[in-house]
N, C-alpha and C positions, 0 to 999 in steps of 0.2 A: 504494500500500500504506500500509494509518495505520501511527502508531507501535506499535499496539498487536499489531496483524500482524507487522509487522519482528521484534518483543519476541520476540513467540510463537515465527516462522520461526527465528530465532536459540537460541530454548533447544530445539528438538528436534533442532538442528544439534549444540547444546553436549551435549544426549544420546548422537546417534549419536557423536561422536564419543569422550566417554568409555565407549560399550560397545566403540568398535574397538579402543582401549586397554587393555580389560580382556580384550580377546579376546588381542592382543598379547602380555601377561603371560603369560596362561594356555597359549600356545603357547611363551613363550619358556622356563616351567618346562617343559613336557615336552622341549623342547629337553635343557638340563640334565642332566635326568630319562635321556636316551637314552642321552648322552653315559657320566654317569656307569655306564652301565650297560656300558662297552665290556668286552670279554674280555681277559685278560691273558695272552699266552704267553711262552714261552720260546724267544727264535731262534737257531740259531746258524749264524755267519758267517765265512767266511776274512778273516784280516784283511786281505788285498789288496780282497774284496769289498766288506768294512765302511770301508775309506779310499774309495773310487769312491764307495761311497753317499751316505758325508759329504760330500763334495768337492761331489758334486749338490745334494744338501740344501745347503748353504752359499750354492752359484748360483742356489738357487729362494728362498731367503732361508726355508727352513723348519727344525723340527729334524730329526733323523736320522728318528727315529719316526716324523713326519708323513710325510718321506717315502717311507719303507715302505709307513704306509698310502696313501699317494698313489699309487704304485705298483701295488700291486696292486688297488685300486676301478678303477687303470685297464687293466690285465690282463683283469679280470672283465667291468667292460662290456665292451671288444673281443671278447671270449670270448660274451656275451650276444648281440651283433651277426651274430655268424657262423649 
């Protein structure tokens, strides 16, 4: 391969890989984008249930919230499986 081939091979390399980068971006704002769009609700808890939840949350090293949602995404898939 001459140098002038390598040159060439190398800036359509340096292409693709700054459009995978820009693909990246663009999916990391809709990322973002989703996220910010979560629903807000109102839950309410016994406090004995709300200590257990935290106690787990704490051992999974998440907050309380994630756990919840954690929880039920995983409720739903099993529920989707059946």
């Amino acid at each position: 391969m001459t140098p002038e081939e390598r040159e060439a091979a190398l800036e359509a390399r340096l292409e693709r890989v700054k459009a995978l980068e820009e693909e990246i971006k663009r999916r990391e704002k809709a990322v973002k984008r989703a996220e910010s769009a979560r629903k807000q609700i109102v839950l309410r808890l016994s406090p004995t249930l709300w200590d257990e939840i935290a106690a787990w949350a704490e051992e999974d090293f998440r907050s309380i919230n994630g756990q919840i949602e954690y929880l039920l995404t995983e409720a739903v898939r099993k529920r989707k499986k059946l």
